[in-house]
N, C-alpha and C positions, 0 to 999 in steps of 0.2 A: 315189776316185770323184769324178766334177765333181755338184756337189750346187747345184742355182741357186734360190734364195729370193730374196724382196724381205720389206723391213721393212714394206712397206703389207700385208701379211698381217694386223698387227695393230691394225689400222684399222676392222677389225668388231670390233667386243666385245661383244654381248649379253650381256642382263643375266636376262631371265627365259626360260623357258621352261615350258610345264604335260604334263607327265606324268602317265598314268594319272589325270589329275582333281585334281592337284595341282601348285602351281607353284613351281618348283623352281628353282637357279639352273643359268643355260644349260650344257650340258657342256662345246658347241661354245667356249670365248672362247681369247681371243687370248694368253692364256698359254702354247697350244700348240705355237704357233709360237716363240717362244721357247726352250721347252723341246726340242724337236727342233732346232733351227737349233745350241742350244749342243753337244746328244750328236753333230752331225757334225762340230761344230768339232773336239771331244774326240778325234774318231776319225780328227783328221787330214787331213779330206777336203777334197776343192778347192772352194771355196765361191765363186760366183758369181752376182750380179745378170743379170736376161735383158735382153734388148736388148728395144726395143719393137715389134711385129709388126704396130700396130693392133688394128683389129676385123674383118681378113678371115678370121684361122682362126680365130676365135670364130662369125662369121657363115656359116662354112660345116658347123656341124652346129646352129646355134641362131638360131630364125625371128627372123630382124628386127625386128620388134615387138618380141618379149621380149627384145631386147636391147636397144633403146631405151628400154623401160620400166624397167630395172635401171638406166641411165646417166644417168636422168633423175628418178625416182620422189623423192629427194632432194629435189633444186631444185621439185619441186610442192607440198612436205609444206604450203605458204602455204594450198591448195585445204582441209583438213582442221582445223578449228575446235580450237584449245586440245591441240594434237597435241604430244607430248612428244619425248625423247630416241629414239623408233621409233617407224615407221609399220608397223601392222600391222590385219590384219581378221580379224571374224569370221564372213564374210561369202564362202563359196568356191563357182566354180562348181561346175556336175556335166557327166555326160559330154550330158546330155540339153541343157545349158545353155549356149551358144555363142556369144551374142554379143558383140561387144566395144564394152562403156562407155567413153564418152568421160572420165569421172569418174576419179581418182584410186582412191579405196576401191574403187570396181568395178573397176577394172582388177589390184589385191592382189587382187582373190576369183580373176580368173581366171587369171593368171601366178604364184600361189602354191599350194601342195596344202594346206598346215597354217600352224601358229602358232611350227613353230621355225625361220621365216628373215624374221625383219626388217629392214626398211631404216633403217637409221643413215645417219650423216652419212659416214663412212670405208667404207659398203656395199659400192660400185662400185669404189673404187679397189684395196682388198681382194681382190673376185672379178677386177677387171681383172688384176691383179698376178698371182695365183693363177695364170688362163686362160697368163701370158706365161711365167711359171716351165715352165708344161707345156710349152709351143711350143719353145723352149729345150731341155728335155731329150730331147723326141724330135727335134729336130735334130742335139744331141750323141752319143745315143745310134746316128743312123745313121751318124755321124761316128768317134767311136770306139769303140763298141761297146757302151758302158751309161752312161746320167746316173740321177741323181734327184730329181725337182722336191719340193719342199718345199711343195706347195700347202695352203694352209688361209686361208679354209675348203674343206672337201671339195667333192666333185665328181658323185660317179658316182651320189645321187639326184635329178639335177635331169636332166629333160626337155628337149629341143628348146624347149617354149615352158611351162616351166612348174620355179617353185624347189620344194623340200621335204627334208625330214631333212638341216636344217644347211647345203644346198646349194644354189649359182645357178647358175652354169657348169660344166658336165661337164667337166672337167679330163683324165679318162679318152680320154674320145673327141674331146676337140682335138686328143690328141696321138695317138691311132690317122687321124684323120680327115687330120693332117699328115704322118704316115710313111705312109700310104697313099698321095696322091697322091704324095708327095716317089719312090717307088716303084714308082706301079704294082701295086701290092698284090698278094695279099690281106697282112691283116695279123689280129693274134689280139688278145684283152684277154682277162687273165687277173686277175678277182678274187676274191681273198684274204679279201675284209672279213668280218667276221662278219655284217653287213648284206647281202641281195641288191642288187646292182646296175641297179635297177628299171630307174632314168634311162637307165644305157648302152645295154643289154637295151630299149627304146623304142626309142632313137636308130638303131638299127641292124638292129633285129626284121626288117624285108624287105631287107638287105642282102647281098650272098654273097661280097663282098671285106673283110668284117669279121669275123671271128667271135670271138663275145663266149663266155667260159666264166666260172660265177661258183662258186666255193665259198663257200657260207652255213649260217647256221642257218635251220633249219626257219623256213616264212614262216606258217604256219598258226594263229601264237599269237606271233608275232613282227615287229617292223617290217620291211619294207615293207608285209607282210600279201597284198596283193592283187596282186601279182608273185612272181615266183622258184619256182615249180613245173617238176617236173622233166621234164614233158609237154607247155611251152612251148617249142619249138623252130623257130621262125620261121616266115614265112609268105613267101606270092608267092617273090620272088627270095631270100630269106632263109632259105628253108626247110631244115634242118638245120644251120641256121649258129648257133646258137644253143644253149648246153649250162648246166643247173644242175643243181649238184649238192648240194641241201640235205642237211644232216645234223641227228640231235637233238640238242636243248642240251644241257650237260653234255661233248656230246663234246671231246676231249682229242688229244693230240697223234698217235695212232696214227691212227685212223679220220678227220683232220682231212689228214696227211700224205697217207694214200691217196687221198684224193679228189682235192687237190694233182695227183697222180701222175694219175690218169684222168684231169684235168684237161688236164695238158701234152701227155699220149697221146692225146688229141685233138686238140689246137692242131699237134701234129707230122703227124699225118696231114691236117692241111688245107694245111701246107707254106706258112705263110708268111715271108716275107721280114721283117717286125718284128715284134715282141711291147711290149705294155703290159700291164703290172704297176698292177691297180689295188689299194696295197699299204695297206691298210686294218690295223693292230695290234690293233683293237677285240676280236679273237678270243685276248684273251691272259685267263687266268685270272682277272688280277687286274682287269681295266677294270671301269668303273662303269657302264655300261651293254651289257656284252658278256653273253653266251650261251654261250660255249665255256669249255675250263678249255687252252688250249695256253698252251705254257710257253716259255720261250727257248729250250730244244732244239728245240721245235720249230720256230720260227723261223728256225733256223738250219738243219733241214732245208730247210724251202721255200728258204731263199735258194739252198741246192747243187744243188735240184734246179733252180731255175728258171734258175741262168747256166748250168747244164749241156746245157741246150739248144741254149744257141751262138748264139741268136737276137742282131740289135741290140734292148735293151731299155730301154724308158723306165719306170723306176720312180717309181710319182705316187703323193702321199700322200692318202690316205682316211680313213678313222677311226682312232679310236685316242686314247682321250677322260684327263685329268686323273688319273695315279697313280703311283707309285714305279717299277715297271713300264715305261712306255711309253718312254723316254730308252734304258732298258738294251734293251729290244728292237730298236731300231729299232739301236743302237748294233753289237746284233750281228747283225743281220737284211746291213746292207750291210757286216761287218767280213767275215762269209761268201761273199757274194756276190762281193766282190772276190775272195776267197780262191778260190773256183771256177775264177774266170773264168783 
C-alpha cells in the first residue's frame, strides 16, 4: 500500500494537556508519528512524501481566516507578554459570542474549542504536512485504488473555522472535499474513531454530495459531548446525509463490527464514487484514553470489510493515542486491507 507521511508531523509536540481537572501530559505528541510511520515500514508498505498542493484544498473546506490564523499565530506570539514554549488561552468564545478580535489571545478564544491544541513553534508546519499527506492519498487512492495518509496530528475534530480534540485541519474532509471534486461526487466518510467526528459532521451537515457515517462511543458522558447523536442527520441540502451510530463504552468487537457493517450499508446505498476512512485506532482495548475494549480481530474485520466494498479509498489517520497496542493494529489493520483488496 502507498502510505505518504512527512517528518514535519513531528513538529508539534505538546507537552501538557488538563483532563478531567488535572493536567496531564499531552496524549496527542509526536512520538506518534514515529511509531506508525516505523509499523508501515515493518509491513513493507510503499512509503512516500506528498508533493506540495498549497493552501487551495485546505481553503476549500476551512474559512480563510482560520487558516490564516494557524500560519500566522506563531510569528505573533511577540503581541503576548512572557509567553512561553505555547500559545494557548483560557479565554473561549461561545456561540452567542461572535466577533472577531483583532488581538492575538482573542483570536485563540475564537478559532480554538479547548486547551488540548496549542500553538508551538513546529504548529503550522505540522497541520500544513498532515493536510498534504491527505491531499496525497486521496489522489492516489483515485488513482490506484487505496493510499494511507499518515496524518498526525489528527483531524476530524477541528471545524471549518475552529481547532479542538488534538486537531487543526480536518484531514478527513480535505481529502473527501478532493475526491469529490476530482469526481463529481457524491463521496462517503466513514469514521471508525472511538471519538465522534464532530468536526467533519460540521463541515458537511448541509451537504448531499458528502455523506459522513461515524461509528463512536456514546457522546453523552463522553468527548465530543455536544455532537454525535443518532437523531442528527443533517439539515437544508444535507438532510439524510449524515449517519451516527453511537454505541456504549465497553462495547467490544461484536457490536463495534456491526455498526461498521450498518455503517458501509449505508455508504452503498448512497452509491458513491470515493470512500474516506476516517481510521482513528483509539477504539482498541487497550488505548489510554479510549472507551471500547476491540481487539485486533477486530481491526482486521473492519479492514475486510471496508476494501470489500471496492470503493477508491483514502485511509487517514485519526486517533489512536501512545501504547503497546497501537503499531500492531494499525500493522494489521492495512496488512488486511491489502489482503482484501
Amino acid at each position: 500500500m502507498r502510505v505518504v507521511h512527512t517528518p514535519d508531523s513531528s513538529r508539534h509536540d505538546p507537552e501538557r494537556y488538563m483532563r478531567r481537572g488535572a493536567p496531564i501530559p499531552h496524549p496527542e505528541q509526536a512520538a506518534r508519528y514515529t511509531i506508525l510511520r516505523d509499523a508501515a515500514l515493518r509491513g513493507g508498505h510503499d512509503l512516500a512524501e506528498p508533493a506540495d498542493h498549497g493552501l487551495e484544498p485546505i481553503r476549500a473546506v476551512h474559512d480563510p481566516g482560520y487558516v490564516a490564523f494557524l500560519a500566522e499565530a506563531w510569528a505573533r506570539r511577540g503581541e503576548i507578554p512572557d509567553i512561553g514554549d505555547e500559545i494557548l488561552t483560557g479565554a473561549f468564545a461561545r456561540p452567542q459570542m461572535h466577533r472577531t478580535p483583532p488581538g492575538l489571545l482573542g483570536r485563540l478564544g475564537l478559532y480554538t474549542a479547548d486547551t488540548s491544541t496549542p500553538i508551538r513553534a513546529g504548529t503550522w508546519a505540522a497541520v500544513y504536512g498532515s493536510a498534504q499527506c491527505a491531499v496525497a492519498a486521496a489522489d492516489t487512492a483515485l488513482t490506484v485504488g487505496h493510499a494511507y495518509a499518515l496524518c498526525r496530528p489528527p483531524g476530524h475534530h477541528a471545524y471549518a473555522d475552529s481547532a479542538g480534540g488534538f486537531c487543526f485541519l480536518n484531514n478527513s474532509a480535505i481529502a473527501a472535499e478532493r475526491m469529490r471534486a476530482a469526481t463529481g461526487g457524491p463521496v462517503a466518510i466513514l469514521d471508525i474513531d472511538v471519538h465522534h467526528g464532530n468536526g467533519t459532521q460540521g463541515i458537511f451537515y448541509t451537504c448531499a454530495d458528502v455523506l459522513t457515517v461515524s461509528v463512536h462511543a456514546d457522546p453523552s458522558d463522553y468527548f465530543p459531548f455536544f455532537a454525535g447523536y443518532a437523531d442528527e442527520t443533517g439539515t437544508g441540502a444535507g438532510a439524510g446525509f449524515n449517519r451516527n451510530l453511537p454505541l456504549p463504552p465497553g462495547s467490544g468487537d461484536a457490536p463495534w463490527l456491526e455498526a461498521v457493517e450498518a455503517g458501509l450499508a449505508a455508504i452503498a446505498a448512497h452509491r458513491p464514487r470515493a470512500l474516506v476512512v476516517a481510521l482513528g485506532l483509539d477504539a482498541a482495548a487497550d488505548d489510554p484514553i479510549g472507551a471500547f475494549a476491540v481487539t485486533r480481530a477486530g481491526f482486521v474485520g473492519a479492514a475486510e470489510r471496508i476494501a470489500r466494498a471496492g470503493l477508491p479509498t483514502a485511509l487517514i489517520q485519526e486517533g489512536g493515542y501512545l501504547c503497546a497496542a497501537l503499531p500492531e493494529n494499525l500493522s494489521a489493520f492495512l496488512a488486511a486491507f491489502d489482503a482484501a483488496r
